[in-house]
C-alpha positions in Angstrom: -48.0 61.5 52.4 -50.2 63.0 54.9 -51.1 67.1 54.6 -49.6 69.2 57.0 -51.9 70.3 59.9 -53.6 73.4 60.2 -52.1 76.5 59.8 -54.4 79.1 61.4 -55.4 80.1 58.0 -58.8 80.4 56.4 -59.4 79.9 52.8 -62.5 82.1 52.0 -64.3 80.7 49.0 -67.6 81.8 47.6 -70.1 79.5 45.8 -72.8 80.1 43.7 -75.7 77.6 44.5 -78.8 76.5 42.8 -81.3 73.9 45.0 -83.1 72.5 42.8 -83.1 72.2 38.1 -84.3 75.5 36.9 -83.8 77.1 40.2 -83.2 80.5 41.6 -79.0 80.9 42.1 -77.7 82.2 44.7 -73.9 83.1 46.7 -73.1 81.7 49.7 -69.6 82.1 51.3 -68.0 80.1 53.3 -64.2 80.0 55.5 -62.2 76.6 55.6 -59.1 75.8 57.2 -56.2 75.9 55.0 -53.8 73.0 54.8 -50.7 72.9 52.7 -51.5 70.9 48.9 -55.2 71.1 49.5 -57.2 71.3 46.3 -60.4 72.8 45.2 -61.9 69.1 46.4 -60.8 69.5 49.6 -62.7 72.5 50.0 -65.6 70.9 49.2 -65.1 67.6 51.7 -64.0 70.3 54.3 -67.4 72.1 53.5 -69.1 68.5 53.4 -68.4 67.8 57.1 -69.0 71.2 58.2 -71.5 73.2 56.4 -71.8 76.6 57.9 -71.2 79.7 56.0 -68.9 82.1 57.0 -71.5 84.2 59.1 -72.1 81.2 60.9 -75.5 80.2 59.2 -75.9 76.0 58.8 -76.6 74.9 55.7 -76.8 72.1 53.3 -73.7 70.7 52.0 -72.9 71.5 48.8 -73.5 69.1 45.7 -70.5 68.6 43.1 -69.8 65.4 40.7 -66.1 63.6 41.4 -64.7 60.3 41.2 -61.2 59.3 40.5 -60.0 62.3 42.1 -56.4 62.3 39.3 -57.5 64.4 36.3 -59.0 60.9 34.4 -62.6 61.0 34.9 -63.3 64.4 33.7 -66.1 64.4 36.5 -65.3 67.4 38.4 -65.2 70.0 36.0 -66.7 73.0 37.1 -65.6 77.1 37.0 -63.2 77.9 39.4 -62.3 81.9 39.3 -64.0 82.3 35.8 -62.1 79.8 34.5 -63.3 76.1 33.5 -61.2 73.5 34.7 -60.8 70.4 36.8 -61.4 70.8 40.4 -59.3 67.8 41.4 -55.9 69.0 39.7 -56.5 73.0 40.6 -54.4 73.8 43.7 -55.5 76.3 46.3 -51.8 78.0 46.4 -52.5 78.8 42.8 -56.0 80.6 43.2 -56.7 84.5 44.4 -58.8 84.3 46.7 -61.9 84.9 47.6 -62.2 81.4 45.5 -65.2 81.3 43.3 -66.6 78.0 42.5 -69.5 78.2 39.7 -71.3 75.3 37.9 -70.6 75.1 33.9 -73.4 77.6 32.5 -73.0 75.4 28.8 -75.5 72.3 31.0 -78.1 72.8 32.6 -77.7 72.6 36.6 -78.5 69.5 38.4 -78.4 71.0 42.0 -74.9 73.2 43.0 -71.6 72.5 41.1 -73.5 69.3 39.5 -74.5 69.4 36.1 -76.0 67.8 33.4 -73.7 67.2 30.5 -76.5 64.7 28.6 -76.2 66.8 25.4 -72.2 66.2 24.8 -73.0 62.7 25.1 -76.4 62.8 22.5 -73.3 64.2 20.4 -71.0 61.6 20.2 -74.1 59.2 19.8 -74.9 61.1 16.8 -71.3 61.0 15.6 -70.6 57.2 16.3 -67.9 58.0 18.4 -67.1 54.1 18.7 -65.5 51.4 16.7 -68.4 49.1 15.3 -67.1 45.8 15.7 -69.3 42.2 16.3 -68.4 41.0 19.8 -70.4 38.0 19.6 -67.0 36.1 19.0 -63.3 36.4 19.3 -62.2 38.8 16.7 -58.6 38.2 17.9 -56.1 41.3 17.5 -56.8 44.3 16.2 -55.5 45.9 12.4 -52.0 47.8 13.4 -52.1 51.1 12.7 -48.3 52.9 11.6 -46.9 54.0 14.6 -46.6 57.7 13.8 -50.8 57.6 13.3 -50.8 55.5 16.6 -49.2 58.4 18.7 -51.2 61.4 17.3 -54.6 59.0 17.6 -53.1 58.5 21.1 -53.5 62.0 22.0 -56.7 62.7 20.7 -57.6 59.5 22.8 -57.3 61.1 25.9 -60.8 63.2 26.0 -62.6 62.4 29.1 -66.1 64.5 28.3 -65.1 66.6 31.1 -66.8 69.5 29.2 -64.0 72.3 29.6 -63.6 72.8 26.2 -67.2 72.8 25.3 -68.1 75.3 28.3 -65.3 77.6 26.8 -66.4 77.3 23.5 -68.4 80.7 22.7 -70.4 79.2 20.3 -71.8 76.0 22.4 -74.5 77.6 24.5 -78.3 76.3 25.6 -79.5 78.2 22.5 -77.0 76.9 20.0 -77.1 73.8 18.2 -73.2 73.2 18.1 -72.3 69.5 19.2 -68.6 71.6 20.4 -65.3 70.3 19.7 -64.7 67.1 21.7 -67.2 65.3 19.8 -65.9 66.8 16.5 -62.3 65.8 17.4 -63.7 61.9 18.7 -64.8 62.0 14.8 -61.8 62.3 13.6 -60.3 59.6 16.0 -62.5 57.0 15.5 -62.5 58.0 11.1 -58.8 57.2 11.8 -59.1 53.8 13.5 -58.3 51.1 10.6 -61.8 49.6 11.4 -63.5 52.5 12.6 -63.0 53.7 9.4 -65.3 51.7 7.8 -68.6 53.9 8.9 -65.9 57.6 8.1 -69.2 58.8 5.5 -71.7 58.5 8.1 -69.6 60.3 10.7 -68.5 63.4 7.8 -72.3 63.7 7.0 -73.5 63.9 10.3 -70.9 66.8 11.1 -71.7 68.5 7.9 -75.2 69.4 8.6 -76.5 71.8 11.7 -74.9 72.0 14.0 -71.5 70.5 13.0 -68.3 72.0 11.0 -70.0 75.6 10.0 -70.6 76.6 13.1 -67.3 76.3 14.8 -66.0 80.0 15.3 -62.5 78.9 15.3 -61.7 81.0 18.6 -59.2 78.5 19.9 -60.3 78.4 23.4 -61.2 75.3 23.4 -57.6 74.3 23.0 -56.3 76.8 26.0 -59.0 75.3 28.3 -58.2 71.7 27.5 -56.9 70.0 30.6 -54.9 67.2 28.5 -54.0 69.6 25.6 -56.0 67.6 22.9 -55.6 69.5 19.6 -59.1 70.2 19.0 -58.9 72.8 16.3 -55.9 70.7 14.6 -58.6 68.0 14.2 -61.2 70.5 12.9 -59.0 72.0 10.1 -59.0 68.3 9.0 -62.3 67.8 9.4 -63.0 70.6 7.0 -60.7 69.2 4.5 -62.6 65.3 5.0 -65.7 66.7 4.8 -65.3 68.6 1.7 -64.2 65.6 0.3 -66.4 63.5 1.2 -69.3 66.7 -0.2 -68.0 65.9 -3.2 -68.3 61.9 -3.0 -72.4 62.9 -2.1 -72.6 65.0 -5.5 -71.3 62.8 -7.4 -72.7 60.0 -5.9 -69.6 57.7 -5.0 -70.1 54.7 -3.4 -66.3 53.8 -1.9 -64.1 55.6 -0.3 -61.0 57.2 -1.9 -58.2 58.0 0.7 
């Protein structure tokens, strides 16, 4: 279904820009014709084809990440009002205006809106946030899994590193060594997988050190800001359970695990 034409009105937005990594910031505003549904993206394309600022100075168009444009990709994340969320899914009818668009402050900037989220994924590369599995031949299906664990595993499934949570998260910032809670809550996905499970001590230990478990400030806005409503501090408590488990396994120097 096609939008509806222009109305007449302007949507002011302003948008704090950055040229170039470790660059100056910097406001510019802009006015762009309203259309019934339009979303934060379409501000952006509307900007894209058009880039003069609302004083009527040309500029360069403004750099953002998107891609499947439906809330999947997790690409688009970026402050919009104050508040981190997914561009493609946040509706203009729902915003005050003047809309501010800001990048995520928890990455460093790439150029605008874009960001560099490199440092969630070193996290889940430190976490082995993957099944290990040999694909060098046809392992046929998979161990089944009981079908209450399979729906709960389901929903911690649906992470797509947009970052929200970990730019919400007071106690993930560039000075902090807290790997946030999506990679924590992949942990305990992937220690739950029947053949995932097979690497669970290596994943506990590497959460139990810096950086992981202790420094989680349990402020729960990680689960507010999540755009799929992934229980992230529901996975934590158990974390903290696993991993005092498994501290006690390292003491006494077990060499099996003991569900």
């Amino acid at each position: 279904m096609q939008l509806a034409a222009n109305t007449g009105r302007m949507v002011k937005v302003e948008i704090i820009r950055q040229d170039t990594q470790g660059g100056t910031s910097y406001t510019q505003k802009f006015e762009v014709p309203y259309r019934h549904g339009m979303n934060v993206i379409s501000i952006l394309m509307e900007i894209q084809k058009n880039p003069v600022t609302a004083d009527g100075q040309k500029t360069t168009p403004v750099s953002w990440d998107m891609n499947c444009l439906e809330e999947v990709c997790g690409a688009c994340s970026m402050v919009i009002n104050g508040r981190p969320r997914q561009s493609c899914s946040t509706l203009v009818d729902q915003l005050t205006e003047p809309i501010r668009l800001e990048p995520m402050k928890t990455f460093p900037v790439i150029r605008d809106l874009q960001v560099d989220r490199e440092r969630m994924f070193n996290a889940l590369k430190k976490v082995k946030a993957w099944v290990p599995i040999d694909g060098t031949y046809d392992l046929g299906e998979g161990p089944r899994m009981p079908e209450g664990k399979r729906q709960w595993a389901y929903e911690l499934s649906k992470c797509m590193t947009c970052g929200v949570c970990m730019e919400a998260c007071p106690n993930v910032s560039e000075k902090a060594s807290f790997i946030g809670p999506a990679p924590l809550s992949q942990v305990r996905l992937f220690n739950t997988h029947p053949t995932g499970a097979m690497i669970k001590d290596q994943r506990l230990n590497a959460i139990m050190g810096d950086g992981g478990l202790a420094n989680c400030g349990n402020s729960q806005n990680c689960v507010a800001a999540c755009p799929k409503g992934i229980p992230l501090t529901t996975s934590i408590a158990s974390l903290n359970r696993a991993a005092t488990v498994q501290m006690f396994r390292n003491f006494f120097g077990s060499d099996h695990f003991v569900d």
